[in-house]
C-alpha positions as CSV (number, residue, x, y, z in Angstrom):
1,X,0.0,0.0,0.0
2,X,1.4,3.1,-0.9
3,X,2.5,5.7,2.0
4,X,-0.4,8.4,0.5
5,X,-2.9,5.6,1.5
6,X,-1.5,5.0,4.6
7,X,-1.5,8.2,5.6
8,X,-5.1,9.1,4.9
9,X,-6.2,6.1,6.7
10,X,-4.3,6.7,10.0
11,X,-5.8,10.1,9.3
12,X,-9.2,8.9,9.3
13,X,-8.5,6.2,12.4
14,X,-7.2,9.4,14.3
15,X,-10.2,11.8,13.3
16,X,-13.0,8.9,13.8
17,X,-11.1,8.1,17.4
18,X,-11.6,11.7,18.4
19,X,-15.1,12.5,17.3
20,X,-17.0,10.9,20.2
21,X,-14.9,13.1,22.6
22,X,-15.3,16.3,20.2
23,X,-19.1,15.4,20.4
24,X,-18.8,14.4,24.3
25,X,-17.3,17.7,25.3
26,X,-19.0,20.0,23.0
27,X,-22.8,18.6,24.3
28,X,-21.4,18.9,28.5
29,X,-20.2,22.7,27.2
30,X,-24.0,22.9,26.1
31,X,-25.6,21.1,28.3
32,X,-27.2,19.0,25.6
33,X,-26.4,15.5,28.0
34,X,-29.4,13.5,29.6
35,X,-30.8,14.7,33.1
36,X,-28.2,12.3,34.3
37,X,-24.9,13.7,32.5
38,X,-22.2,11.6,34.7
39,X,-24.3,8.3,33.8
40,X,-24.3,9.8,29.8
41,X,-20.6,10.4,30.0
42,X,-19.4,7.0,32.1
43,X,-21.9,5.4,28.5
44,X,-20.8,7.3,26.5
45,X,-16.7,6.7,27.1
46,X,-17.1,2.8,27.7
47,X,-18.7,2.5,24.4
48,X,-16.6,4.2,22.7
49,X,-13.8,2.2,24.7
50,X,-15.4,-1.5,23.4
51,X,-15.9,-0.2,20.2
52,X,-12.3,0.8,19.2
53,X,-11.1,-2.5,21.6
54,X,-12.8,-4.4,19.1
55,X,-11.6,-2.7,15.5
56,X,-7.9,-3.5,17.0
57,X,-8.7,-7.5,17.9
58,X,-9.8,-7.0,14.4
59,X,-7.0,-5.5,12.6
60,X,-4.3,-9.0,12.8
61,X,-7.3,-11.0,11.2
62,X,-7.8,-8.6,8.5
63,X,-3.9,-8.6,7.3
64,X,-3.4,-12.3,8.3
65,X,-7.0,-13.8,6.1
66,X,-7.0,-10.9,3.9
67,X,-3.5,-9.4,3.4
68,X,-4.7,-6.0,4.5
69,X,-1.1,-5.0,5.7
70,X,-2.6,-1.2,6.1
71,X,-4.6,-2.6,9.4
72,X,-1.4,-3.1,10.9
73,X,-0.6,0.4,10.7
74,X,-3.6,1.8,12.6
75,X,-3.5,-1.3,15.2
76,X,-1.3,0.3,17.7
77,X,-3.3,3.9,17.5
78,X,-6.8,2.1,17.7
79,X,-5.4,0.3,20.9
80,X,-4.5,3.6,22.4
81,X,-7.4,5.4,22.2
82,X,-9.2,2.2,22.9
83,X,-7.0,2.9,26.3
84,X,-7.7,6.3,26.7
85,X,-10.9,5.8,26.5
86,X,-11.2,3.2,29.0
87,X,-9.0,5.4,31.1
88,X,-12.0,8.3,30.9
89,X,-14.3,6.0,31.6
90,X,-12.8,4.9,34.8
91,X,-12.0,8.3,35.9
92,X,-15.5,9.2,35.2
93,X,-16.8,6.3,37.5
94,X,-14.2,7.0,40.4
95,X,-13.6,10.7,40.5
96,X,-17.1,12.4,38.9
97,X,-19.3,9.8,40.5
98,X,-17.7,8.6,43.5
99,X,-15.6,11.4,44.6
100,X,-12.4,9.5,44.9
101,X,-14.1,8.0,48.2
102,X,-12.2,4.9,48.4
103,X,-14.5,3.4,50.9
104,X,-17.6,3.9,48.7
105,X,-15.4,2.7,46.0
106,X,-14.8,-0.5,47.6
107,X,-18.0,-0.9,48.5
108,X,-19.6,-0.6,45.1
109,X,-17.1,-3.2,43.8
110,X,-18.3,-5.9,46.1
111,X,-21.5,-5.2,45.7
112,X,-21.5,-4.9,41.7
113,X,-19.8,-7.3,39.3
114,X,-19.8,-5.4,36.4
115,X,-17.6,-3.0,37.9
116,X,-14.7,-6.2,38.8
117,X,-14.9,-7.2,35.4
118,X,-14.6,-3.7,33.9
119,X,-11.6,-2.7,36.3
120,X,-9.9,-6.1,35.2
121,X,-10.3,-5.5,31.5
122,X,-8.8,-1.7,32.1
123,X,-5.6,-3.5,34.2
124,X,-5.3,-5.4,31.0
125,X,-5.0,-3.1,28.8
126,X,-2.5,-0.7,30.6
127,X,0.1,-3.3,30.3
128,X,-0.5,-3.0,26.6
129,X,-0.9,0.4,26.1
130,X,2.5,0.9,27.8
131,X,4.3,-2.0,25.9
132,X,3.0,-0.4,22.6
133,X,5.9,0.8,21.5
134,X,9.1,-0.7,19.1
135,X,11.0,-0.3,21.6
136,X,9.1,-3.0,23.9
137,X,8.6,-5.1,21.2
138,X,12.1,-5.3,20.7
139,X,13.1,-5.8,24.5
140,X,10.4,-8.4,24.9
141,X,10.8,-10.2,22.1
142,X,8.6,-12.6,21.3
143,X,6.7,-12.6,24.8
144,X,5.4,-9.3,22.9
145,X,3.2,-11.5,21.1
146,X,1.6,-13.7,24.3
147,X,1.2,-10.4,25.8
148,X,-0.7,-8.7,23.5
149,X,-2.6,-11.7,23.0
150,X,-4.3,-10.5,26.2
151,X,-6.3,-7.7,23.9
152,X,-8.7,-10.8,23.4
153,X,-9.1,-11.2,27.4
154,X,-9.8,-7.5,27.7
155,X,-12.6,-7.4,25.0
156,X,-14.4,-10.4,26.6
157,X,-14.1,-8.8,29.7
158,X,-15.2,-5.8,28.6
159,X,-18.1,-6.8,26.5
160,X,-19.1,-9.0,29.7
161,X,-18.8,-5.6,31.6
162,X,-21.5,-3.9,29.0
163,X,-23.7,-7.1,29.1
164,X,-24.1,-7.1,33.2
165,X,-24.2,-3.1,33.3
166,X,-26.9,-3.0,30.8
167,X,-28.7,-5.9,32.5
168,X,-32.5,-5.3,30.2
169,X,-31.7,-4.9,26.1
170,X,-29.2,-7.1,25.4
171,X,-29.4,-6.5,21.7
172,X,-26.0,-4.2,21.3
173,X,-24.3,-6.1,23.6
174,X,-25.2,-9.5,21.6
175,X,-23.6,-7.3,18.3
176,X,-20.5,-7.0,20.2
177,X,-20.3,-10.1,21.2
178,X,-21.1,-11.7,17.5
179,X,-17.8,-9.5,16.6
180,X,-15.4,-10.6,19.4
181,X,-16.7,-14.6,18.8
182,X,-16.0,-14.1,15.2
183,X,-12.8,-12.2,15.8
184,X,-11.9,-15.1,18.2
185,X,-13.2,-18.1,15.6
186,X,-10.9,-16.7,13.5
187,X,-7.9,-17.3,15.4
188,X,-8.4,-20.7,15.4
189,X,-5.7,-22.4,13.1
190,X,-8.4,-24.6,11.4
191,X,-10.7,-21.2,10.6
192,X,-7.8,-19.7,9.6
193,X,-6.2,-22.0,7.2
194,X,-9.9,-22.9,5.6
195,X,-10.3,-19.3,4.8
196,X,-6.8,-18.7,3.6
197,X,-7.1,-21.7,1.5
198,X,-10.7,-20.4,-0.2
199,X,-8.9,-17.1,-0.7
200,X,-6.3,-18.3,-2.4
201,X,-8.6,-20.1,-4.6
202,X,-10.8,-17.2,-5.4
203,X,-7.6,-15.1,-6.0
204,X,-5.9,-17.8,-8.1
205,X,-9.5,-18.4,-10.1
206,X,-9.7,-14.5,-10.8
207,X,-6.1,-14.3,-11.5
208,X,-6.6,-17.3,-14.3
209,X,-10.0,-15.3,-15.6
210,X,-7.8,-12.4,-16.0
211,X,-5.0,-14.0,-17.8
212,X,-6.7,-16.2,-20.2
213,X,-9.0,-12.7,-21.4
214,X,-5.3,-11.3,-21.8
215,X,-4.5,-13.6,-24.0
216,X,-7.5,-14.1,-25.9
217,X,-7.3,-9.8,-26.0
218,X,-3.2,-10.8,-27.7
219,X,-4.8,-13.1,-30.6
220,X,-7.2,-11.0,-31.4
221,X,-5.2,-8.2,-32.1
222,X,-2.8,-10.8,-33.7
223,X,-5.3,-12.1,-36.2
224,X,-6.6,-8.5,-36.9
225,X,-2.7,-7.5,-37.4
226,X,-2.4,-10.5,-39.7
């Protein structure tokens, strides 16, 4: 892929990660948020959170099935905001709605399983947001790999965080969860060699197509030369 494209779509990634907090701060400077604004906000930034958690599980599929090498080049930016996100969303939960009190804190965690799960994904991810870098991948080698492999943990977690905090409509959180199974299915060697296989069928049948209209296109002009 050319470094034009590239560039436009890490463009893109980086504008699309930073909408929803445009559009988060300009409604609070409005006051355009629900009657509850801190419950708006804490939704508003965990969504946002699982949703960019699961376009980076999704990115290695896409290059490894499809040979989109450009999702590579996003994957480390989509996982950052991913974190940042989930880092607003905590903050919004422990400073904005609980004051910092450590001792209501506590208290809502024993009482409220969603929030263990969703604390559990975020202690995930920090380890990989801070081992994002070349650098770390070079120092760890390749226990980079098994720990990034973690990203999958964090997304069930965290879509099993949605699903009990939601607790009535269960349709979103069944969408999500249809992407992160898939995204998960296709890590599986079997999956992944299948659809390799029927890709490089497809490309090889297409590739043939193309070469034998070539050549008819060659004798054509041949005969009409002749």
């Amino acid at each position: 892929m050319r470094k034009l494209d590239i560039d436009w779509l890490r463009a893109v990634v980086h504008a699309g990660a930073l909408l929803p907090l445009a559009l988060l701060i300009w409604d609070a400077s409005q006051n355009h948020l629900s009657v509850n604004p801190i419950q708006d906000v804490t939704f508003r930034t965990g969504r946002t959170a699982l949703v960019l958690l699961v376009l980076t599980l999704a990115c290695t599929p896409l290059h490894t099935l499809f040979r989109l090498k450009s999702a590579l080049t996003v994957r480390r930016a989509l996982g950052l905001y991913a974190f940042m996100y989930a880092g607003l969303h905590l903050f919004t939960f422990a400073y904005l709605d609980y004051g910092l009190d450590l001792e209501l804190i506590g208290q809502t965690i024993a009482e409220k399983r969603y929030v263990v799960v969703g604390f559990a994904a975020f202690l995930i991810m920090l380890p990989l947001a801070l081992t994002s870098t070349k650098g770390w991948q070079k120092r760890l080698g390749r226990r980079w790999k098994r720990l990034h492999r973690l990203s999958y943990v964090a997304g069930v977690l965290a879509l099993i965080h949605f699903v009990w905090l939601v607790k009535a409509d269960l349709t979103e959180p069944a969408r999500f969860g249809l992407l992160v199974a898939l995204l998960l299915a296709l890590r599986v060697p079997i999956v992944r060699r299948t659809i390799s296989s029927a890709r490089d069928r497809a490309m090889g049948s297409i590739r043939g197509a193309w070469e034998r209209r070539q050549a008819g296109i060659h004798a054509t002009n041949e005969l009409n030369g002749a």
